[in-house]
Backbone bond lengths (Angstrom), bond angles and torsions (degrees), N, CA, C in turn:
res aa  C-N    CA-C-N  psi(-1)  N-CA   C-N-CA  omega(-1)  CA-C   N-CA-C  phi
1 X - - - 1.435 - - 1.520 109.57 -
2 X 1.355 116.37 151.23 1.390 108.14 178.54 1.637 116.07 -88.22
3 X 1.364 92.20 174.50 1.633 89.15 177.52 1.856 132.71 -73.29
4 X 1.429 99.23 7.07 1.295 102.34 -163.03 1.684 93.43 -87.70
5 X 1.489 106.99 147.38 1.384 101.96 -173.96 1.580 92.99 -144.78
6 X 0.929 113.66 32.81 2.117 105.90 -171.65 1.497 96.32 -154.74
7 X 1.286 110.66 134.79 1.280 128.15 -178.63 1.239 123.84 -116.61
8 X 1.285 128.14 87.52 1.704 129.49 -143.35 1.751 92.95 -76.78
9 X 1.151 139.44 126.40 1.592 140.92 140.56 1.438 118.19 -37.89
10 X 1.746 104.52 138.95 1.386 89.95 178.05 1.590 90.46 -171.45
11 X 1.432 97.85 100.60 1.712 108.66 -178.19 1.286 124.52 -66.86
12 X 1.158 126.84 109.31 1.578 123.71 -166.67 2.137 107.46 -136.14
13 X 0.886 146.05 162.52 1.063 163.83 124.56 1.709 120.89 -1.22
14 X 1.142 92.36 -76.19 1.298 97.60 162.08 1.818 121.30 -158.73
15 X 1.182 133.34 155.40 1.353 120.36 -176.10 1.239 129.14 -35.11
16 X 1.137 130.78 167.34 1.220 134.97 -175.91 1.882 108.76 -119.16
17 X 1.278 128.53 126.98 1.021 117.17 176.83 1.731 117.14 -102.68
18 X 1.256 113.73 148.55 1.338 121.23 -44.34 1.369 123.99 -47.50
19 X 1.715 109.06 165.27 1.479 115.10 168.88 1.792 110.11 -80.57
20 X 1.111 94.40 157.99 1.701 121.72 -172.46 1.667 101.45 -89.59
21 X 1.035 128.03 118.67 1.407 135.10 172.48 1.637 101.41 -70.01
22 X 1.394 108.39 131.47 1.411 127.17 -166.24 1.555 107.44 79.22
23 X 0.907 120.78 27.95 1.525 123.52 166.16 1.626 112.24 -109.62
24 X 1.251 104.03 138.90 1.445 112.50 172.34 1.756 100.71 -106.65
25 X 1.014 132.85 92.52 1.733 116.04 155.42 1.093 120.60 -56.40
26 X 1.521 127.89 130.87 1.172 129.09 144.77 1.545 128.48 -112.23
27 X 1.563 122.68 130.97 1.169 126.54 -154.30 1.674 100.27 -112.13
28 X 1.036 132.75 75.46 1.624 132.64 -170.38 1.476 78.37 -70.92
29 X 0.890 148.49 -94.73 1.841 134.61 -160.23 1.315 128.47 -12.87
30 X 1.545 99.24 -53.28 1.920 119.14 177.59 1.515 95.30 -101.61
31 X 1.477 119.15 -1.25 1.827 87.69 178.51 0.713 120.32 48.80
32 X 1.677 123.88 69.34 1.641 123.08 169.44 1.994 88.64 174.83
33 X 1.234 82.80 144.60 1.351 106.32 178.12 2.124 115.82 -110.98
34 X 1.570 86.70 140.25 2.070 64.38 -179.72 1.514 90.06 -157.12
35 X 1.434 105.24 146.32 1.300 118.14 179.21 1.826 110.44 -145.52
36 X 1.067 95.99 178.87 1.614 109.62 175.58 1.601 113.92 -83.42
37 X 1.536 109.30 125.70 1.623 104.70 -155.26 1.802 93.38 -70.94
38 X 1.562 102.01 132.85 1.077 124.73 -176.78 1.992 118.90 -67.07
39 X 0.776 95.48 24.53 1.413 116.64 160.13 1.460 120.53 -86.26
40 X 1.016 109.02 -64.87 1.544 118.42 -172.29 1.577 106.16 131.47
41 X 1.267 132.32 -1.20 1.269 119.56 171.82 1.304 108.94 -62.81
42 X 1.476 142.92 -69.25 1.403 124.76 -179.50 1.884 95.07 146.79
43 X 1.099 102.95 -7.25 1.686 110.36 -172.21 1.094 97.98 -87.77
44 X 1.833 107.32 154.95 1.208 117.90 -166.50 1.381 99.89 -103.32
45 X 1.251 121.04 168.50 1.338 131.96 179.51 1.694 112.19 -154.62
46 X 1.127 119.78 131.69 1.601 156.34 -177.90 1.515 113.65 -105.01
47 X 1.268 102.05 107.74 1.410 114.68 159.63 0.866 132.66 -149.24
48 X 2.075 111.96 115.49 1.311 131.64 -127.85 1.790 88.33 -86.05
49 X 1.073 117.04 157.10 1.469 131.58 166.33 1.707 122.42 -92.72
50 X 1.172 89.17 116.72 1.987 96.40 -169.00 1.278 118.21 179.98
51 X 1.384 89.53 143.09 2.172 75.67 -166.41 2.005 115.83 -64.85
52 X 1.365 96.06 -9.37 1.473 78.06 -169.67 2.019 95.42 -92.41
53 X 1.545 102.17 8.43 1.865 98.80 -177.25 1.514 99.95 -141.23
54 X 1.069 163.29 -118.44 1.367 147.38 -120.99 1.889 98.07 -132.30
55 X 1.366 106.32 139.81 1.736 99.42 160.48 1.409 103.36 -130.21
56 X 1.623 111.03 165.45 1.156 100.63 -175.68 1.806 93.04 -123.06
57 X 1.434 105.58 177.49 1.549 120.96 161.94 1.107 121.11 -126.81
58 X 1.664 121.50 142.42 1.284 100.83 -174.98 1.954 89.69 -140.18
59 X 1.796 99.42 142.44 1.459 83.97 -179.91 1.163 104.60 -131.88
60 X 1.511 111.67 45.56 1.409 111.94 170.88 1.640 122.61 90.11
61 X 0.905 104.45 -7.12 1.495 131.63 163.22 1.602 120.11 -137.74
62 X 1.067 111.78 -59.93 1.757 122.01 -178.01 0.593 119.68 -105.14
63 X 1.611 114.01 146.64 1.816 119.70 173.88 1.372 99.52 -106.42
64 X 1.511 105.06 153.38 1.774 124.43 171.14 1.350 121.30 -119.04
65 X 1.225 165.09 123.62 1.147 147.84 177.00 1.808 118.40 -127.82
66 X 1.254 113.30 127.28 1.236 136.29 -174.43 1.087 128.78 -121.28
67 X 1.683 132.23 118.34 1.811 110.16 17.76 1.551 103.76 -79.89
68 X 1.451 97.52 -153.51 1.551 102.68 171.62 1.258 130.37 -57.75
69 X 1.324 118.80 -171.01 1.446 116.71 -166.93 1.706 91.31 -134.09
70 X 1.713 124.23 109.82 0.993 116.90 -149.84 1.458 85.66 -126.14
71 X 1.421 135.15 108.19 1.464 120.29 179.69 1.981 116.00 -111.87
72 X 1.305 84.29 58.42 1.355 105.49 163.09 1.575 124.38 -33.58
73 X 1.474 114.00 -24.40 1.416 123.32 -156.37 1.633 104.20 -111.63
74 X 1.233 90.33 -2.95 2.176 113.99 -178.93 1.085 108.25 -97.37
75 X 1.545 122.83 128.20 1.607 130.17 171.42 1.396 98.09 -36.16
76 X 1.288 126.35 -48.30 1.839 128.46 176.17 1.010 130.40 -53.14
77 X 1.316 133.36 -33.35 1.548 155.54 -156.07 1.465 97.48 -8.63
78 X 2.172 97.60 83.18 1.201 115.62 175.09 1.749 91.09 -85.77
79 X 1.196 95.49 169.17 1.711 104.86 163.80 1.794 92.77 -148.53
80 X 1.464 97.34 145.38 1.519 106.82 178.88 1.481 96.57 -171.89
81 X 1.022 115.21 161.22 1.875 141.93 -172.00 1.799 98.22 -122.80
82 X 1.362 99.77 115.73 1.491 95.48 171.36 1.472 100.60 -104.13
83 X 1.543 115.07 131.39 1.336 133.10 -174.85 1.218 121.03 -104.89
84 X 0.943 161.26 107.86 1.694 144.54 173.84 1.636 100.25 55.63
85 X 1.405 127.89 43.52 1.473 139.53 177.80 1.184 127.59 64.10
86 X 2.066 98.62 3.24 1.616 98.02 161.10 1.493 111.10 -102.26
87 X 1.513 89.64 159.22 1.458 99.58 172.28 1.352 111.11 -86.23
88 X 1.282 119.79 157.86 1.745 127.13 -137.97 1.779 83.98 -137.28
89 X 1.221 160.29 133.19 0.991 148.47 152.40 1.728 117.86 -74.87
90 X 1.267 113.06 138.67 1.607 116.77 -169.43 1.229 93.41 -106.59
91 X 1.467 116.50 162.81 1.938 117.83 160.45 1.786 104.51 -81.03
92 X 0.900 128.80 148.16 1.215 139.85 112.48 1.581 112.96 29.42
93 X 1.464 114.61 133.46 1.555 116.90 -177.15 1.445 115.14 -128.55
94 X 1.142 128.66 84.72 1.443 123.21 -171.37 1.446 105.86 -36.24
95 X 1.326 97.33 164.10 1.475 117.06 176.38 1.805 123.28 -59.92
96 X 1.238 93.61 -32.26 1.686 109.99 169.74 1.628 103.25 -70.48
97 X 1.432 104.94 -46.83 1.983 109.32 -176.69 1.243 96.69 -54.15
98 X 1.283 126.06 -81.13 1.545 126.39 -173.25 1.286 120.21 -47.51
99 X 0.984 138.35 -21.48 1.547 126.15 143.76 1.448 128.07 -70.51
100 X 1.147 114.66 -29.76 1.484 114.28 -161.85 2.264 83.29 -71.28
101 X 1.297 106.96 -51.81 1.673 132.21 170.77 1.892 103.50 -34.96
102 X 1.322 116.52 -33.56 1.193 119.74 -164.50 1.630 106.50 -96.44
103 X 1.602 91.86 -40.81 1.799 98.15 -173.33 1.920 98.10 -59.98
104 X 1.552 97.32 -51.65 1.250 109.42 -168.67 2.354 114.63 -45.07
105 X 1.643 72.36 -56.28 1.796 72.00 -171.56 1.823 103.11 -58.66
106 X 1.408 111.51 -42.37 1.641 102.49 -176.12 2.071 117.53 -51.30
107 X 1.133 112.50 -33.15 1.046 124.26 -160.23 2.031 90.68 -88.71
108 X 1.025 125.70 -38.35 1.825 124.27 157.60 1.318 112.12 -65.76
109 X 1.065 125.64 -29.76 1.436 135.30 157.57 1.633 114.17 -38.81
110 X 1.012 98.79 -71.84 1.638 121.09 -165.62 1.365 110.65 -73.78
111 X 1.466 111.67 -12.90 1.458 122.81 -178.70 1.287 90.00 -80.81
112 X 0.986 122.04 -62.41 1.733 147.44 -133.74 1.654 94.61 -82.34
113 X 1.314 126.70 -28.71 1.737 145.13 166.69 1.359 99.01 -70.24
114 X 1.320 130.16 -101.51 1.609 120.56 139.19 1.518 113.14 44.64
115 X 1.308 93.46 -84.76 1.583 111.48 -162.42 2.257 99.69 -70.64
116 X 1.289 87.78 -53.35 1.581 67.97 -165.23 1.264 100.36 -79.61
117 X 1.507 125.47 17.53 1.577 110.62 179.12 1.891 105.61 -74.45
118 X 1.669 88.90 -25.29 1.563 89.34 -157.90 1.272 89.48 -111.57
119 X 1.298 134.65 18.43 1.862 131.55 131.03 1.739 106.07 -41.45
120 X 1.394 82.93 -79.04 1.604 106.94 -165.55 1.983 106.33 -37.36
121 X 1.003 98.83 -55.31 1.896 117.73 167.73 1.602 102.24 -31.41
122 X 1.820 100.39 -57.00 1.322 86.02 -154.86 1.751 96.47 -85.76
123 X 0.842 115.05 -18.76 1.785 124.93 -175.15 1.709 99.79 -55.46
124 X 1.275 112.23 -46.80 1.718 117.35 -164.28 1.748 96.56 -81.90
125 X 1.358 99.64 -44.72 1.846 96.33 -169.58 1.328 98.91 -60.01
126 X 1.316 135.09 -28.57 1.444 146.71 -167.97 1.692 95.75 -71.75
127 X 0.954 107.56 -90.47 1.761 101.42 179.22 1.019 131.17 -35.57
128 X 1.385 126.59 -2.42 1.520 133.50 -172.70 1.853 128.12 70.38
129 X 1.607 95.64 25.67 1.665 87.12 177.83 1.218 124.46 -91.67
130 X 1.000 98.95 154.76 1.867 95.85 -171.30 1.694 122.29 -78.35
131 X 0.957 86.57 177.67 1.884 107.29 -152.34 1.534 99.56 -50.18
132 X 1.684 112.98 -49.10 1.611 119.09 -170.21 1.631 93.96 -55.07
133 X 1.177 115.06 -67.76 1.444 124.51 -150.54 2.188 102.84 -63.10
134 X 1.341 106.35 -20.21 1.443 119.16 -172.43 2.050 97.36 -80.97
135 X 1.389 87.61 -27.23 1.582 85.78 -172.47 1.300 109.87 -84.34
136 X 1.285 136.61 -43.20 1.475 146.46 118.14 1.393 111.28 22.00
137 X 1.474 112.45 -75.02 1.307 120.97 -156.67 1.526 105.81 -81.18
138 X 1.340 112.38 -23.68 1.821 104.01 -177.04 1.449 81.05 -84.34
139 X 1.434 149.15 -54.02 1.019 138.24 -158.73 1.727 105.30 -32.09
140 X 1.649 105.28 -71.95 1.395 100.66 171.37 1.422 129.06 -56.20
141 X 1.252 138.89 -12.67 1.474 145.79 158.95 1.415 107.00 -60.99
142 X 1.199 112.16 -27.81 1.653 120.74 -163.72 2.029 98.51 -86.26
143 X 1.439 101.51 -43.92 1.416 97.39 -174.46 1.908 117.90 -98.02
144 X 1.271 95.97 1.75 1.787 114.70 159.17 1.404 107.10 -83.78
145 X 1.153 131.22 -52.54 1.624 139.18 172.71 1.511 84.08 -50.71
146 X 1.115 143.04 -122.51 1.323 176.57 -80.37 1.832 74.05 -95.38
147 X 1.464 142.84 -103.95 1.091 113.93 154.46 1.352 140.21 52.10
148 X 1.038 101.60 -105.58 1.643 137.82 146.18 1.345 113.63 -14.48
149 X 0.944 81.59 -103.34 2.137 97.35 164.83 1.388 112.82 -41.96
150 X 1.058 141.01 -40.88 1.419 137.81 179.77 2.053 103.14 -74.54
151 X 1.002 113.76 -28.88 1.403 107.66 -173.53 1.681 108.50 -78.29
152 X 1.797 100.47 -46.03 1.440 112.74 -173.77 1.565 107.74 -69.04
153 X 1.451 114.79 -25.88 1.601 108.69 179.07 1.759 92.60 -75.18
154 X 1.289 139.37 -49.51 1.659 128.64 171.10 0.908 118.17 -42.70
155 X 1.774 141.67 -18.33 1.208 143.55 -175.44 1.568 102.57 -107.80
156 X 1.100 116.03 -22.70 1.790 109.64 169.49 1.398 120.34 -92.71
C-alpha cells in the first residue's frame, strides 16, 4: 500500500481530468464522489451517493465516507474506510465476501429504483397528468433504470 493516508475534500461540479492524488471530489450535483484509489495504483474510483450505496460526512474540514470502499473490480482490490479524510486500511475480502457484498448492494439497489419509481408515480398522479403522458414518463424511468444497471454491472 502506499504511503498516502489523507484524502483532502474538494467540492467541485464535476471532476476534473485528470484527478489529483490526495483529492477527494465531491459532486453534490451528480451525487458521487471520486478520487484516486488510495493505494497508489493511479486508478480512479467513483462512489455514487445514495442511501442504498455510499454517504458521505462533512464537518467542515473532513470528509468520511460510508461503508467501505471495496475495489474489488481494480487489479488492486484495495479496501479502506476513509474517516475524518484518512484512509483507514480494511483486510481483504474473500471471493465468497465480495459476492455475498455484490448480491447484497444490487438487491438495495433495486429496492432503492423501486422506491423512487413509485415517488415519481405518486408525484405525476398528484398533479393531475394524464394517463398518455404518465405512461411516457415511467417509460423513461424504465430506460434510466435499465441504463443504470447496465453501467453499474460494467463497474462490478
Amino acid at each position: 500500500m502506499s504511503e498516502e493516508t489523507h484524502l483532502r475534500p474538494e467540492f467541485v461540479a464535476s471532476f476534473p481530468t485528470p484527478m489529483e492524488r490526495g483529492v477527494m471530489y465531491v459532486s453534490i450535483e451528480y451525487n458521487n464522489c471520486g478520487h484516486l484509489c488510495a493505494c497508489g495504483c493511479g486508478l480512479e474510483v467513483i462512489t455514487p451517493l445514495s442511501p442504498a450505496q455510499w454517504a458521505i460526512t462533512y464537518d467542515g474540514e473532513s470528509i468520511s465516507i460510508w461503508p467501505s470502499v471495496g475495489n474489488w473490480s481494480l487489479p488492486c482490490r484495495s479496501h479502506y474506510i476513509v474517516d475524518r479524510s484518512r484512509v483507514r486500511w480494511a483486510r481483504s475480502f474473500t471471493e465468497r465476501e465480495i459476492e455475498r457484498n455484490r448480491t447484497r448492494d444490487r438487491a438495495l439497489l433495486e429496492e432503492q429504483d423501486s422506491e423512487n419509481e413509485q415517488l415519481i408515480d405518486k408525484r405525476t398522479d398528484s398533479a393531475g397528468i394524464t394517463s398518455d403522458f404518465l405512461g411516457a414518463d415511467r417509460s423513461r424511468v424504465g430506460t434510466w433504470k435499465w441504463l443504470i444497471s447496465r453501467v453499474r454491472r460494467l463497474m462490478s
